[in-house]
Each structure stands twice: as C-alpha cells, then as structure tokens.
N, C-alpha and C positions, 0 to 999 in steps of 0.2 A: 813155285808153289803159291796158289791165291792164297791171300790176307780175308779172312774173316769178319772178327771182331774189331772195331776202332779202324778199320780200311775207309779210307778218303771214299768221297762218294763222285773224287772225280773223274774216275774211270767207265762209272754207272751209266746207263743210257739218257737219253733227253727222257724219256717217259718217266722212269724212275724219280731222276730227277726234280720233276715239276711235280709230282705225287702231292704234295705238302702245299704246293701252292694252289691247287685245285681246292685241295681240302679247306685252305683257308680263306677262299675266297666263296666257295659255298655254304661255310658257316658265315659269314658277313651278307651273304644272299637272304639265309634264312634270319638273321637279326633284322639286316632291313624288311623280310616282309613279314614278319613278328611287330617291328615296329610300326610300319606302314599299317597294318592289321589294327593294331592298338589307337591308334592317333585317328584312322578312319571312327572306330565303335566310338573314339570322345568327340568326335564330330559329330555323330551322328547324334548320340547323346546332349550333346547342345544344343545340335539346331532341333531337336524335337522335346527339352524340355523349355528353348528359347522361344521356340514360335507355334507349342501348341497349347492351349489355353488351360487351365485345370482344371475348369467343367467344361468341356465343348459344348454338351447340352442345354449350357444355360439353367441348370437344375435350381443352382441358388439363388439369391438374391443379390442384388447389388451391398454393398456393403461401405460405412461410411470411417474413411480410415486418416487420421492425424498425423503428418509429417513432422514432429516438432521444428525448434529451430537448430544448428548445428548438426543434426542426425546423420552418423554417417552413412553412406552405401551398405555396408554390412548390416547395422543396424536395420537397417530398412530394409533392405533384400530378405532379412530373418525375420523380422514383423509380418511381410507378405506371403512370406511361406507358411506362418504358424498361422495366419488367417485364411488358408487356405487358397489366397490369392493367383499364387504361381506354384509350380511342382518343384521349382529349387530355389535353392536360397545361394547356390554357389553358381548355378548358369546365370542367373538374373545379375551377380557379381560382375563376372567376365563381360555379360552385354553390356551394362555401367563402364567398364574399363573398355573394351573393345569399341566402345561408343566414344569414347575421349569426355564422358559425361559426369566424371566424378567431381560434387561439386555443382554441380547444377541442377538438379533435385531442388524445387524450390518448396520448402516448410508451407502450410496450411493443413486444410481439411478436403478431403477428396471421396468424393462417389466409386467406387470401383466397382469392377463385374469380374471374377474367375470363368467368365463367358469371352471374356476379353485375352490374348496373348500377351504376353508378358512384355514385347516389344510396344508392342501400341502402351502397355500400362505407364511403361517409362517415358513414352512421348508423352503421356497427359502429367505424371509429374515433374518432368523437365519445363514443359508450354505453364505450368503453372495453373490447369483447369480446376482451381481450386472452387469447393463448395460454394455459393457466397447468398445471403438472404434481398432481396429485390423489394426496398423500400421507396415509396410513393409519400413525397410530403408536396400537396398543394400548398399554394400561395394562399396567403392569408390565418393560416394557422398561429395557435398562440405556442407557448413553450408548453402548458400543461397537454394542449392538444396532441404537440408533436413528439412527447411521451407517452402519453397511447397509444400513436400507431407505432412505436418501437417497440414498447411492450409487447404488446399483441403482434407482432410481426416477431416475434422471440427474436429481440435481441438484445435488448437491456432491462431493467427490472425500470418502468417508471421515477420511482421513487428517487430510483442512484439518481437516473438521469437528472432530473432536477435540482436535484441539491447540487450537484456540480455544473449544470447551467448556470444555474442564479445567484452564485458566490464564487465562483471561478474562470469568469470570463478573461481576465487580464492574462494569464498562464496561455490564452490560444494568440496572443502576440499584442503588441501595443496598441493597435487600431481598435480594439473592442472593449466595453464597459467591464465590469463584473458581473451584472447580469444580461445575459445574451439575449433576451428577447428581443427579437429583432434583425436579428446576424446571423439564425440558420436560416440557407439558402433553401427554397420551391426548388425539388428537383426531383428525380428519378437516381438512386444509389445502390450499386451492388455493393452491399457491404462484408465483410469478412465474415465466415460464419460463426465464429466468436469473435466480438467488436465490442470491449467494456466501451461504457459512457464517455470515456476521455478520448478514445479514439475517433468514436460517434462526431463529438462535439468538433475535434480536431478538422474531419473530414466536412463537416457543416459549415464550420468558419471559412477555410481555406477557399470551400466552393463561391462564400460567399465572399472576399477575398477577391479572388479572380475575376466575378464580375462588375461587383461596386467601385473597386476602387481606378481600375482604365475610367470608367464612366465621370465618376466625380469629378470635379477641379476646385480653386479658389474660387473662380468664376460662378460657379452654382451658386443660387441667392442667399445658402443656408451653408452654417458649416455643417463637416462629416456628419456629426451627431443627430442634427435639428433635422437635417435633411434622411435618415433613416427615419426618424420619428413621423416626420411630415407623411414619408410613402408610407408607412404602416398605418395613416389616417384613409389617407385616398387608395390603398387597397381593399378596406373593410367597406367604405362609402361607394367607390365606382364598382358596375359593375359592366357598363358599355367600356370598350376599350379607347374608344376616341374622347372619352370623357375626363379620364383621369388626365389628363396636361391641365382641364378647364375645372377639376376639380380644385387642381394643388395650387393652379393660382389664385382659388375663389379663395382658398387659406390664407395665401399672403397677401392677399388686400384686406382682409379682416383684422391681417397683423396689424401690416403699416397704420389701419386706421384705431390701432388698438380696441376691437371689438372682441368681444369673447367669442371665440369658434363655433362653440355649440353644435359640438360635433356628433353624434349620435352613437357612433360608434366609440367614442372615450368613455361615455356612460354606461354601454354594453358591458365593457373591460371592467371599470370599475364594479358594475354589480355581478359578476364574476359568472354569468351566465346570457346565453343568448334569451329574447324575449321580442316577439314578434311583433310587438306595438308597447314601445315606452310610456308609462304614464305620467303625469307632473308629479307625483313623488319620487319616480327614480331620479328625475333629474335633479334631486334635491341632495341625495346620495354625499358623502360626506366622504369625498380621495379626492385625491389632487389630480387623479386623472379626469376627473369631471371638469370639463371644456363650457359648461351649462353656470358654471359658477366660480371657476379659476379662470385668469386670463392666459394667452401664450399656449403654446404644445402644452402637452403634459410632459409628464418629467422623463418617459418613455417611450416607447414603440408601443403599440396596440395589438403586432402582430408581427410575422414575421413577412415581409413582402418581399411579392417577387420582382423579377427584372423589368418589366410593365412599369412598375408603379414607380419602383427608383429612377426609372428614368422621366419621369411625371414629374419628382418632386426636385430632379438635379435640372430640367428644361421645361420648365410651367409654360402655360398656354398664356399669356397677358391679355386680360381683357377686363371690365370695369363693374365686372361683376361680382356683386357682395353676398347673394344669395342664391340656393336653391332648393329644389323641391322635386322629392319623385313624383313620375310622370303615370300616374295610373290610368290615364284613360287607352295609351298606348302598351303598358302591362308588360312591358319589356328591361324595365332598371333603369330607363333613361331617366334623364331630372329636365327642367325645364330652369333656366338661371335669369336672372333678373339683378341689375344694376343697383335697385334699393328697394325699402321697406316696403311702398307704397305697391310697384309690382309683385312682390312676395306675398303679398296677401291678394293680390289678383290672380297670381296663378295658383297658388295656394286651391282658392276658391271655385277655380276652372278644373285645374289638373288633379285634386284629390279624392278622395270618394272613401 
C-alpha cells in the first residue's frame, strides 16, 4: 500500500525531484536580473548626471564661486549643486571618490559655467584654475604709485597698502628696511583674487629676493642697502639702456670725490610730485633726499627699480666722468657725459635748448 503523507521523496522521479531546484535557481535568475536592471539605471543615472552639464544651453552666466580652505568634497559637491552648477551633489561625490581626488580640490576663487560638465568642473578645481587679478607694475614706480595701481586694479585698498609698506618691512625677512621703498620688484603678477596687503607685499619682496640677491655680492662697490638706493637714482635718471652702467658710475665718482650728487630725480621725490622742468627754488627744498644740498645718497631709494638698473648699480661702467647733461638736440633721453666742469658747461651750451 503507497505511503502518502511524510513518504521519503526517494522513490520520486528525477523530474519531481529537481522541481525545487529549478525553482530556486530561477528565482536567483530573476534577482540577478532585478539586480543587473537596478545597477544598470544607477549607471546610467551617473554617467548622465556625471557628464551632462546643467545648462547644456549655456543659458546662464558663468558664475564666480569660493572653495574656502579645508572644505570638504561633500561640502563642495552641495555648494555646486545649490548654485546650480551640477545636477547632483551625490554623482559629483562618487566622481571625487571614483577619481581617487578627495583632497585635491585646491581652495581659491573660480569662474565656473553649468554650460560646463561636472567632470571638466572638477578638473578645473583639482589643476587649481583659480580666478587671479593681472597686475602690471613698471620699473621706476614709487610705493605711493604702486598703490594706485593695486588699488584700481581691486586688489587692496591703497591706504592698507602703505601703512604696512612703510612700517613693516622687517616682518618680509631680514634683507629688507621697514620701509620698502625700493624692494618691490617691476614685474607682471597674477595675483590671488583676494590678496590682503601682506600677501601683496610678501609676493613683491620674494620676487624681489629672487633677483637681487644671486646678483649682489661683497664685490659690488656699495653694500646691499647703498647699492638698491643707488639703482633707484639711475632708474628715474637713465633712460637709454646702455646708459645706466655710465650713469651709476658718474655717482660714484661724485662720491669718491665727495661732491654733492645733484641728482634731479631726489628733488623730484622730495617735492613729492613729478614737475617737468625743476626751478632753483625746488632745489632748495628742505629733505634729506635733496642731493642739490645734502652730500652722499639720500637716506633712501627713489623708486622701486628694476633688474636694468640693479645691475648698473652692482657693475658700473668706470670712466672719469663727473658730469652730465640731456641731450636735446638728439631728443631721445640720451645725456652727453663730460669728465669736468669746464665741459659741462660746454655741452651744457651745445646740447640744451
């Protein structure tokens, strides 16, 4: 008599049998492609909130956006999304991680476009394409000068700038007075788009730094100091470039024979404004930068000179000449130099007008 209920199922056919395992291998089918299904749509969902931009149109505007310092990936991925920048703040995450980039987001100020993908955005704040303002300071500039153009170039407020020029020069390292006139370097600066005064100055010394000091040696006729002072005389005086070696040594023969310099350009400084023909009252002018009536340099730089000039006043041209005189009939800044008085007023006479 066949058993029913609780009967071993090993009498049962192979088909019977495997019944259970069909079934459990077809619900594992439909899990994998359940799963397969779900992991495909978050893929797809990645690589199309990863690499499509949030205005493709370009509708908006670029937009000017602050990485502070320490900020992390999240933070920033949810700043970009709330600016509209990317469409996620969680794909833009995983690009950061999946990139091995976390942590390399460098702080500044950055231009950004939601015209742009979210991939290219983190390449510009990884590379670091930070905003920065493109200042222009020619050689020959004073410190109040090279306040204006910061100012006006918005980057510092004037004002800061000079009070911490001209009383805190020691703080940018031991090579430099306290007042810097004279020690920022002529150059071309991309500087940070917010850059307080100390940074400003910082970057100004260093550059200047870098090139004065290779150059100098004991060798040079003047120490460090006499020898900035000196090229900030022969930058404001020369304006032929082959002139200024024949400049700086017309100075130091003036020295040696302790003669007053009578520089035109310390008079200039002292009366604290340019003036295109000096009269015998300025030169009467009562500063110590007045060369017209104090002996030796002044107590200062005149200006801030460039690499030209410092190397004028660290290798002078030697020659025997105590005098000279612009050259107006040729109308070009050239001077005409003369060994003593009696020629100085010869050419004086010839070459002025």
């Amino acid at each position: 008599m066949r058993r029913i209920r609780g009967e071993s199922q090993e009498g049962l056919p192979p088909v019977v049998q495997n019944a259970g395992g069909v079934k459990l291998l077809l619900r594992l089918f439909r899990l994998g492609c359940l799963a397969f299904l779900i992991g495909a749509g978050f893929a797809f969902y990645f690589l199309h909130t990863a690499l499509t931009p949030a205005d493709p149109e370009g509708v908006r505007k670029s937009m000017l956006v602050e990485i502070p310092e320490g900020a992390s990936a999240a933070g920033i991925a949810q700043s970009l999304e709330t600016k509209g920048l990317i469409r996620s703040a969680l794909a833009f995450r995983i690009l950061v991680r999946f990139g091995g980039q976390e942590g390399a987001i460098r702080a500044g100020h950055y231009t950004l476009s939601a015209a742009e993908n979210p991939v290219k955005i983190l390449d510009h704040l990884v590379k670091g394409d930070t905003l920065q303002r493109r200042v222009t300071l020619p050689e020959g500039l004073t410190l109040v000068e090279v306040a204006e153009i910061l100012e006006k170039s918005e980057v510092c407020p004037a004002e800061d700038f000079l009070e911490l020029a001209r009383t805190h020069g020691k703080d940018f390292g031991p090579g430099f007075p306290e007042n810097l006139e004279g020690y920022l370097f002529p150059d071309t600066y991309d500087l940070p788009w917010e850059c307080p005064p100390s940074e400003v100055l910082r970057i100004l010394t260093a550059r200047f730094d870098e090139v004065f000091t290779p150059m100098w040696s004991e060798k040079a006729p003047l120490g460090r100091a006499e020898t900035v002072v000196l090229a900030s005389l022969v930058e404001r005086e020369a304006q032929v470039q082959s002139e200024r070696p024949v400049i700086a040594g017309v100075y130091l023969n003036r020295l040696a024979e302790d003669m007053l310099l009578q520089c035109d350009a310390t008079v200039q400084y002292a009366l604290g404004r340019q003036k295109a023909v000096l009269m015998h009252q300025d030169l009467e002018i009562d500063s110590p930068y007045n060369t017209y009536r104090h002996p030796g340099l002044p107590p200062g730089p005149i200006c801030n000179p460039g690499r030209a000039a410092l190397e004028a006043a660290v290798r002078p041209q030697r020659t025997e000449y105590l005098f000279y005189v612009r050259n107006d009939v040729k109308g070009d800044g050239s001077h005409v130099f003369s060994r003593n008085y009696t020629e100085h007023q010869q050419s004086i006479d010839r070459y002025q007008r």
